[in-house]
N, C-alpha and C positions, 0 to 999 in steps of 0.2 A: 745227428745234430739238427735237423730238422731243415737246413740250410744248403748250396753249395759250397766244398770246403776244397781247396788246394791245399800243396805244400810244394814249394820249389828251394830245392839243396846244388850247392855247386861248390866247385875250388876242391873237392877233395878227387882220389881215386873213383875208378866206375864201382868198383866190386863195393866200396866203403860207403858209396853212394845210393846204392842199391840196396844194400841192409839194411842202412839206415829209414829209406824212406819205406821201407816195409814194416819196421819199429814202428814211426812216426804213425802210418795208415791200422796199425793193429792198437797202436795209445788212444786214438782216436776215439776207434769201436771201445775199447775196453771201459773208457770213460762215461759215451755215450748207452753202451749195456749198462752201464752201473746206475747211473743218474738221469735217464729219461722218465720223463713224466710218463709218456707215451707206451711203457712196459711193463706189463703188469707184475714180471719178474726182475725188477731192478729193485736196487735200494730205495728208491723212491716209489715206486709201486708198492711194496709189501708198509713203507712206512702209513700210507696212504689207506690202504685197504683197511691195518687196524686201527685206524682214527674210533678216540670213543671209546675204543676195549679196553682191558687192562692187562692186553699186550704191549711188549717194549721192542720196541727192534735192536739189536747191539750196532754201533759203528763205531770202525777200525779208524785207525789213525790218520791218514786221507781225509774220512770224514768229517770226522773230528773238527780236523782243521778249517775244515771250508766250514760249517757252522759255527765255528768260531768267527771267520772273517763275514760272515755274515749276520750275525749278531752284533759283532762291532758296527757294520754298513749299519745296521736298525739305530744303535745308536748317535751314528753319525749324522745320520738322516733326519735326527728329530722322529723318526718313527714311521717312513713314508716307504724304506726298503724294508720290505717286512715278505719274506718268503711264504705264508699262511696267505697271501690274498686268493688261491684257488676258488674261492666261491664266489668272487669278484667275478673271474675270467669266467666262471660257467654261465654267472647270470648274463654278462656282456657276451656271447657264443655267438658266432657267425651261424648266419641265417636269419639271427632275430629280425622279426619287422616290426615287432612293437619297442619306445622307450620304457623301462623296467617303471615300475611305481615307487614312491617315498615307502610304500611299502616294501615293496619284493627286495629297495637297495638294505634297508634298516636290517631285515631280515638278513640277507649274505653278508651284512657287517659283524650280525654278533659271531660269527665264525671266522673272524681274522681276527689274530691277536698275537705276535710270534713270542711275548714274553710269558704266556700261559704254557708255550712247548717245555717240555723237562727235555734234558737234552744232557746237562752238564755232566752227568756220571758216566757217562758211553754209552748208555743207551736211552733209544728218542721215542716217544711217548706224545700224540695229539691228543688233547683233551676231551675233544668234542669229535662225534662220528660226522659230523660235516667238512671238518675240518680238512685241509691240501697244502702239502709243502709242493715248492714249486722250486728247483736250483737252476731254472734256466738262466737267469741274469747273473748265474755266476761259473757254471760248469766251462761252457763253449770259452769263457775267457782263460780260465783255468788250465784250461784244455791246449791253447793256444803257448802259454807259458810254458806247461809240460813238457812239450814238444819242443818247443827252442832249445827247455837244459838239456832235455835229452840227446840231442843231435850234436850241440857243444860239448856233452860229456863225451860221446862217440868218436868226436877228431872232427868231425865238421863244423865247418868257421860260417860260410854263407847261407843263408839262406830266409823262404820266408814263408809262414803260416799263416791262411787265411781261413778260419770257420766262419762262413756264414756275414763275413762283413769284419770281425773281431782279429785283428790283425797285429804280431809279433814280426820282426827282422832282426836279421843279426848280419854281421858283415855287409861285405859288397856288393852290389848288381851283377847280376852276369857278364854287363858290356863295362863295369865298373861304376865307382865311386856309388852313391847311395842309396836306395830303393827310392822307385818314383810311386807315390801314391797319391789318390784323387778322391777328396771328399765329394760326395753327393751333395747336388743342391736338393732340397724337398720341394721347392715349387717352379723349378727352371731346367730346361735342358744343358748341361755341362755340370761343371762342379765350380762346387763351394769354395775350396783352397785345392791348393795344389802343392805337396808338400815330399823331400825329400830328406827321410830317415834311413838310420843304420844303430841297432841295438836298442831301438824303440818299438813300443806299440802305439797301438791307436785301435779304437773303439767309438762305436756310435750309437745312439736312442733314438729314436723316431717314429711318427704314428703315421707317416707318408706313405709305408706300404702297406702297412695289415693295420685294416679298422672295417669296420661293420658300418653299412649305409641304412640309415632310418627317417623312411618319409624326407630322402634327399638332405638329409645332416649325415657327416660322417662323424663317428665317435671311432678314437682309436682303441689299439689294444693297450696301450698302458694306462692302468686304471691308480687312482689315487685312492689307498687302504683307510685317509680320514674321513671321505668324504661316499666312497663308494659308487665314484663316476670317473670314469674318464678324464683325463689331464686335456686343455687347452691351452695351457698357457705358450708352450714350444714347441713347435712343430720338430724342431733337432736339437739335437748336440752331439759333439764330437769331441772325445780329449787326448792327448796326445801323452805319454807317462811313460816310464819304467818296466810295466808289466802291464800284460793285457787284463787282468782281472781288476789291476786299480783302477787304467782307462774305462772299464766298462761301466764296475761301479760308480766312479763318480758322473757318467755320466747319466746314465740310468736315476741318478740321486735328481741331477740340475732336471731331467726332464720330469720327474716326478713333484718336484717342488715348484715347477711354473715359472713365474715370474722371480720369484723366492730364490728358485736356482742361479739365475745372475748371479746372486750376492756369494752366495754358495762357492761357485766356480770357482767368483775368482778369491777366493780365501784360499782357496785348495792347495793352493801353489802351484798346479797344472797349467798345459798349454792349453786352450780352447777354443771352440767358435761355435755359436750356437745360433738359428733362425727362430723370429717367434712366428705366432701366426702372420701377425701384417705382412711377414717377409723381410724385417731389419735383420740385420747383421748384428750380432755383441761378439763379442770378443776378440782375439784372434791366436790363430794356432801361428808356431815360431817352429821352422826347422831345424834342426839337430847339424 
């Protein structure tokens, strides 16, 4: 997952306890095998590799579905989650010391496009050998959900999954009543809110810890697919939802749309709270 991940389960037997969170730790890997970018032998690797050919990959029902929901996110988005920016991320790569040219961006834009993927018959097809799917802004949330029904379906009532920041609860706290979580602030020591769930997620975007420093500007890692630069508009967001894959999504949406994403947000019908650059506050997230 690329991340640190927990899982913390209670309220049931030891032995029930223990299987489970052995399930939970094997869902995890199984996922992450599947859908790393990072592996040449995952789903996403071999999709990756025949970009361009007139090879097709097949995907199974799983898949399926999550390009389905990520295809919707494209449309929701106006166009801005779009899982093809991979040649965004290469041109933006840690280490660079140069800013990219009007050239070098034009150039990695004609290779993002996610409505050129053929996709819709079961099997997925990039059009162009430059081209990179990318399901991190949706797996790790996905991942997190997984693992809640599956612990639910098992007989375990409490508990709570953290990939990487991307968080699901269910039930009580160990010492009772409802999970205590702490949003990050991006520009201050302590936290943003302070918020206390049960049967909720919550999920964050942010360019506060991973961005590339150039000639002392930092540019983050979320890049904006219209424009082929890096987002400024918001330094965070955080959304608070039902499942952790909508939490992510929309947040990942508000921070990709800038200023735009305010307006966004709060249409959603979600909790939220979001820092821009100057460091104001919008929103606010509401406990459960």
């Amino acid at each position: 997952m690329g991340s640190p991940c927990e899982v913390w389960l209670h309220g049931a037997s030891p032995d029930l306890l223990s299987e489970t969170g052995r399930w939970a730790e094997a869902e995890a890997l199984r996922l992450e095998h599947k859908y790393s970018r990072y592996r040449d032998d995952s789903l996403i690797g071999r999709i990756n590799a025949r970009a361009g050919s007139g090879s097709r990959t097949p995907l199974d029902e799983e898949s399926m579905q999550l390009f389905a929901y990520a295809d919707h996110c494209y449309d929701l988005s106006g166009g801005v989650f779009d899982l093809t920016s991979g040649s965004l991320r290469a041109l933006w790569h840690v280490g660079r010391e140069t800013i990219p040219s009007d050239q070098e961006v034009a150039l990695a834009l004609r290779h993002v496009g996610w409505p050129s993927v053929e996709w819709r018959t079961g099997e997925l097809r990039l059009p162009n050998r430059n081209m990179a799917i990318d399901l991190g802004g949706v797996v790790k949330e996905y991942a997190a959900d997984t693992i809640i029904e599956g612990c639910l379906s098992r007989g375990v009532r409490s508990g709570l999954v953290n990939l990487g920041g991307d968080i699901r609860c269910m039930g009580e706290h160990p010492e009772g009543g409802p999970w205590p979580i702490s949003v990050k602030h991006p520009f201050e020591t302590g936290a943003l809110a302070k918020l206390l769930l049960d049967h909720k997620a919550i999920a964050s975007s942010g360019g506060y810890e991973r961005f590339i420093d150039i000639d002392g500007k930092r540019f983050t890692h979320i890049i904006d697919p219209r424009t082929g630069w890096p987002v400024d508009g918001l330094a965070a967001v955080s959304v608070v939802a039902d499942q952790a894959i909508v939490a992510g999504s929309l947040a990942t949406i508000g921070m990709l749309l800038g200023v735009e994403g305010l307006d966004f947000l709060n249409e959603s019908g979600a909790d939220w709270i979001a820092v821009d650059q100057a460091g104001q506050i919008h929103g606010a997230i509401i406990s459960n």
